[in-house]
C-alpha positions in Angstrom: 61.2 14.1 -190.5 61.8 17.8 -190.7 58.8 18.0 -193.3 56.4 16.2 -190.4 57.5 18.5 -187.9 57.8 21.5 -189.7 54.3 21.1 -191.2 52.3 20.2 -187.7 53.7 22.0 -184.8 54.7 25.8 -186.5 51.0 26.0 -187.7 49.2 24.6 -184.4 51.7 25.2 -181.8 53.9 28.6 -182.8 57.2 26.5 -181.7 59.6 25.9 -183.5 60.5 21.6 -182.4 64.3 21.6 -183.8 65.0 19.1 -186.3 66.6 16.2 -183.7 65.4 14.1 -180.4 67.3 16.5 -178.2 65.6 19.7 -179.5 62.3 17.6 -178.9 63.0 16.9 -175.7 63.2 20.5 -174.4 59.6 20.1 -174.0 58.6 17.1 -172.3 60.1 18.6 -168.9 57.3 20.6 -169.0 54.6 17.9 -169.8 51.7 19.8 -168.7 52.0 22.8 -170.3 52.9 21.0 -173.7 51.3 17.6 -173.3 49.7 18.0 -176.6 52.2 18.9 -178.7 53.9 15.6 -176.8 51.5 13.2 -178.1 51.7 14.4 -181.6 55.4 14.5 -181.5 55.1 10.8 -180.0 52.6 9.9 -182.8 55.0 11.2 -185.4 58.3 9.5 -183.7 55.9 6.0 -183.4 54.4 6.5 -187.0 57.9 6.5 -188.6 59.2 3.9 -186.8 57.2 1.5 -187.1 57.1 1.4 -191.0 60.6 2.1 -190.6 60.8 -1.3 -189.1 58.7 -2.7 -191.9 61.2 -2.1 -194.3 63.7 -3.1 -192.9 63.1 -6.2 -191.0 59.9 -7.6 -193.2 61.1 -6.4 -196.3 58.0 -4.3 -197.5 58.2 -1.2 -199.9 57.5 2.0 -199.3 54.4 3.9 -201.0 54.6 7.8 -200.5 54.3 10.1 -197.3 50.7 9.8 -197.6 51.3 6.6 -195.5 52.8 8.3 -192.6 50.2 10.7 -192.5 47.6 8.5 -192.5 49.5 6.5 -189.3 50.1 9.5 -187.0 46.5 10.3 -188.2 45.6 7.0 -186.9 48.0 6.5 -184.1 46.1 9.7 -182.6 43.0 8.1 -183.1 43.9 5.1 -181.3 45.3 7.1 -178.6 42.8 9.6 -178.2 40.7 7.6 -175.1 44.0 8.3 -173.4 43.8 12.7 -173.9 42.4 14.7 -171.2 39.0 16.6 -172.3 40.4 20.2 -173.1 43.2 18.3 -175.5 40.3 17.1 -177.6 39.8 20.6 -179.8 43.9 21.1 -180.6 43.8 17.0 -181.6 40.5 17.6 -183.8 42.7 20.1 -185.6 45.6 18.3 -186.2 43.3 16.0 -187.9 42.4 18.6 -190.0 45.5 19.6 -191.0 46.9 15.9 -191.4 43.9 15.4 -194.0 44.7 18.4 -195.8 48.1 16.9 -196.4 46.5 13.5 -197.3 44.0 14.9 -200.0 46.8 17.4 -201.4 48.2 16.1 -204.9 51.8 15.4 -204.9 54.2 17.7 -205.4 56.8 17.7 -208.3 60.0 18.9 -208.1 62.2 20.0 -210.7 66.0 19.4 -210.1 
């Protein structure tokens, strides 16, 4: 989840997020001010549950992170009748950045 986080909100936002729901929270107090970075964060949260859920109660396999990406990218989409005009531009380029991740070849790592 770190990876998510750490990839979306430092690049768009300048905040750091934390790494748990607490950390997370700090920011919906102040829903106005950060409803954007909200909405992704609720996208994010929704788009790992769900397959989380998938796994684990239906039994399906898991694929690669490209799956996530492509549900918070479409989670947005779904949700984006529901953001205010001036949120439009900030969601437009987290899509942007959420396809850059989709498109990028996988990375290898080398223990």
């Amino acid at each position: 989840m770190q990876s998510l986080f750490g990839f979306i909100f430092p690049s768009l936002f300048y905040k750091h997020v934390g790494t748990d729901f607490i950390s997370m929270s700090q920011f919906w107090v102040a829903n106005k001010k950060h409803s954007v970075m909200n909405v992704v964060c609720a996208a994010v949260l929704w788009s790992l549950w769900t397959p989380r859920n998938d796994l684990i109660f239906n039994h399906s396999s898991w694929s690669d992170i490209k799956q996530i990406w492509w549900l918070i990218m479409r989670t947005l989409w779904k949700w984006e009748i529901l953001f205010k005009e001036d949120m439009l531009g900030q969601i437009h380029t987290i899509y942007q950045h959420i396809s850059q991740m989709i498109n990028a070849p996988h990375l290898l790592l080398w223990i």
